[in-house]
N, C-alpha and C positions, 0 to 999 in steps of 0.2 A: 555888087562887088565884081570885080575881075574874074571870066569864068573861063573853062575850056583853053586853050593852047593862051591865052596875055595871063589869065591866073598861072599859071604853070612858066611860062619865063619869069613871070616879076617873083615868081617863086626861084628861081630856078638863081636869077639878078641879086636878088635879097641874100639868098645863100650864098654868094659867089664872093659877096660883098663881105659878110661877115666872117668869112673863112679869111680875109684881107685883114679887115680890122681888131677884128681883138685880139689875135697875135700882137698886135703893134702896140694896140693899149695897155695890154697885160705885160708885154715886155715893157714897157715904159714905164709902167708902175716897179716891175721889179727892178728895174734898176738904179733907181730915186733910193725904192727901199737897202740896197745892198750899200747906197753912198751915206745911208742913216737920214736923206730927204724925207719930209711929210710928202705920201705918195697920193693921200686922198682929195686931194684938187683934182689929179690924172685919173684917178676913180668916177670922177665927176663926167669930166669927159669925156670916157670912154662910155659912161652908160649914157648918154648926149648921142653919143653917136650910132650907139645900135639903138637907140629911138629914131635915128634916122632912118639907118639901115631898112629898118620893119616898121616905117611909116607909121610909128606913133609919136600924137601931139599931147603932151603932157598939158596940161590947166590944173593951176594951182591957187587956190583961196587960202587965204593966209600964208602961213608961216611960222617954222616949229621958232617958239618962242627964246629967246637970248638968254635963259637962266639954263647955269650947267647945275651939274649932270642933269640928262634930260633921257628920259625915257617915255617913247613913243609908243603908243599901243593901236594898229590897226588893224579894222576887218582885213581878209584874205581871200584871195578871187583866185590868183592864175601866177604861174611862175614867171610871168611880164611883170608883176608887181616889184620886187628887188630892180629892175632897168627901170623901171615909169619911177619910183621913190629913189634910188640913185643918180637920176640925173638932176634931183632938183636940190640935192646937199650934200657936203660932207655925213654922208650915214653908215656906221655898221649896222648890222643883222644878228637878229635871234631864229635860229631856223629848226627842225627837227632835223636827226643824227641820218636818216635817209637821205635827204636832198645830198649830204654830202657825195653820195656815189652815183646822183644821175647821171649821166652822159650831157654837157654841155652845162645843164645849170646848175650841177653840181658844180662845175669850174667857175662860173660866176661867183655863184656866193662865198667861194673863198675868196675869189678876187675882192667881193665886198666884207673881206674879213669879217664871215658870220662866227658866230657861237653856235654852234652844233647842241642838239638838247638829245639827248639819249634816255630811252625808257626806264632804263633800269636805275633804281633809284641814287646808287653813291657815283654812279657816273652824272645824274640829275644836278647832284649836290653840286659837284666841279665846278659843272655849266654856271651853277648859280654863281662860285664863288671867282667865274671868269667875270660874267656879267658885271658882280659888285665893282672887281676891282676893275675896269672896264671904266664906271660911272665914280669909281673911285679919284678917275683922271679925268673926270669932266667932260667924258667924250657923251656922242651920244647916240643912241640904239633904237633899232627898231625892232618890236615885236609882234608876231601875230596871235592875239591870243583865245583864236579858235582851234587852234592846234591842229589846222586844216583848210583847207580851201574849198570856199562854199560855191554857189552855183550863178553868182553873180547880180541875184534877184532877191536874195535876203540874207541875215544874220545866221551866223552859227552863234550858241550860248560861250561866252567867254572862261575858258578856265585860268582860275584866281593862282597855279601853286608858282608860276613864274612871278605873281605880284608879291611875291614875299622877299624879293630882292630890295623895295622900298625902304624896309627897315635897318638893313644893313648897312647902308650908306646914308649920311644926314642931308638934306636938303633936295633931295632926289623930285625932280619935278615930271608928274605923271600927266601925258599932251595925248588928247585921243587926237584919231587922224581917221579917216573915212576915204578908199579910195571907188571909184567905180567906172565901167566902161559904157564911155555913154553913147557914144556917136561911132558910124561907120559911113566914111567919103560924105561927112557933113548930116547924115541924117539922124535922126534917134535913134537909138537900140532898142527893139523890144523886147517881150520876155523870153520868147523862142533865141532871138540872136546871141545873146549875151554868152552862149553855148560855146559860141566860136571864138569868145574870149576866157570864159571860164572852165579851170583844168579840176576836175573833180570826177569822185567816185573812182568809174571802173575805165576811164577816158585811157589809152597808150599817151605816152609822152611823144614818139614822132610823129604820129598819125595824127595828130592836134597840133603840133608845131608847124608840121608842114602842111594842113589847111590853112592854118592862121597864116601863115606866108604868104597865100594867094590872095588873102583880102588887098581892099584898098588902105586909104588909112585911116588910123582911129584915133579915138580920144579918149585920152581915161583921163579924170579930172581926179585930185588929191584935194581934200580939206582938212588943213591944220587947224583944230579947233581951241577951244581955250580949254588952258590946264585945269584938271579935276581942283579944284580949290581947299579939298580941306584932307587931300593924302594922306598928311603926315599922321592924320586923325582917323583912320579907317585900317579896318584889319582887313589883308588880304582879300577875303568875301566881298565885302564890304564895296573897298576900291574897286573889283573886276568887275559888279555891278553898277557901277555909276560910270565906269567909263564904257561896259558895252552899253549905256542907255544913251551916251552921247554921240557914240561913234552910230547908232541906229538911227538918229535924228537925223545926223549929218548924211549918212549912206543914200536915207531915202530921198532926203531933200536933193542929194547929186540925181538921183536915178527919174526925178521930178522935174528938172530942172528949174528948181527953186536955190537963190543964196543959202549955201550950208551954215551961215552966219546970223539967220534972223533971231 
């Protein structure tokens, strides 16, 4: 990777760049929204573009599948994930009520019109009945349902009380997705590097932002896997079990690189 005084300009370039462009995204998105425009194409592109910005190459297997409402369930690495999964569709977010007040990626994920989830349970409730009616219009969501961001080398256990939104809504189709950071300037990732992509634990938000600026570029790959097949038949527990057993298949098969498909 980029070290000493060229890490530190393409650091320095990357910032310079970004401080450019999402003004221009984000104002373009709002003003599609203020003319009553669908602004989520401009969503699209704007997170296209800060993949460019910060020299990441998105690779995607599959494809969240054509049946609405569609509800997405994947593992969680690093707060690059909402840009690496926004630039590859029209997607909202399910996020915790914190992210809302980061500095910077708290301003994204409004951008990506999240749903905010808050600890306390009748605000929980809301969340829930935003999401429903959310999927109530066909749109469709992505959640992480480790309720955290893991270390980039394995699974956190999935918590089931967000899967309880299935029931509320009919035909609700539940698509695991696996995302992982595989490659850096073309090479593998091992178990040590993945560090410099994954935001976890006791990590500062800029002091990890602004290393991950000085790399070169990377690769996260996404796999849309097939929908949980028998949802509408599983209680909550139930479903949050079967989709973290696929999203783990898929996870390690990316981190292998083996077809997240076989």
């Amino acid at each position: 990777m980029p070290t000493g005084l060229t890490g530190r300009i393409l650091a320095i370039v990357r910032t310079f760049l970004f401080v450019i462009w999402a003004p221009l995204g984000a104002g373009a998105c709002f003003v599609l929204s203020v003319c009553g425009a669908d602004s989520a194409w401009m969503r699209v592109i704007l997170f296209r573009g800060l993949c460019q910005i910060f020299g990441i190459d998105v690779v995607v297997h599959g494809e969240p599948v054509a049946s609405r409402p569609l509800l997405i369930a994947s593992n969680h690495v690093s707060y690059l994930d909402i840009i690496a999964f926004g630039s590859v569709a029209e997607l909202e977010f399910v996020s915790k009520a914190e992210v809302a007040t980061w500095p910077v990626i708290g301003w994204l994920a409004k951008l990506g019109d999240t749903v905010f989830i808050e600890r306390l349970r009748t605000r929980t409730l809301e969340a829930r009945k935003d999401m429903a009616a959310r999927l109530g219009e066909n749109r469709t969501l992505v959640f992480f349902p480790e309720a955290t961001a893991g270390d980039g080398n394995r699974l956190l256990p999935f918590k089931s009380a967000l899967f309880t939104v299935t029931s509320a809504i009919e035909g609700v189709t539940v698509q695991p997705a696996a995302i992982a950071y595989t490659r850096l300037n073309g090479l593998p990732t091992g178990f040590g590097w993945r560090a410099f992509f994954a935001w976890y634990g006791n990590m500062t938000l800029f002091s990890h932002a602004w290393r991950f600026l000085h790399l070169g570029r990377t690769t996260v790959e996404i796999a849309f896997l097939p929908p949980v097949d028998t949802a509408g038949e599983m209680d909550r527990k139930a479903l949050a079990t079967a989709t973290e057993n696929a999203v783990r298949v898929g996870f390690n098969h990316l981190l292998s690189g083996q077809s997240p498909h076989q």
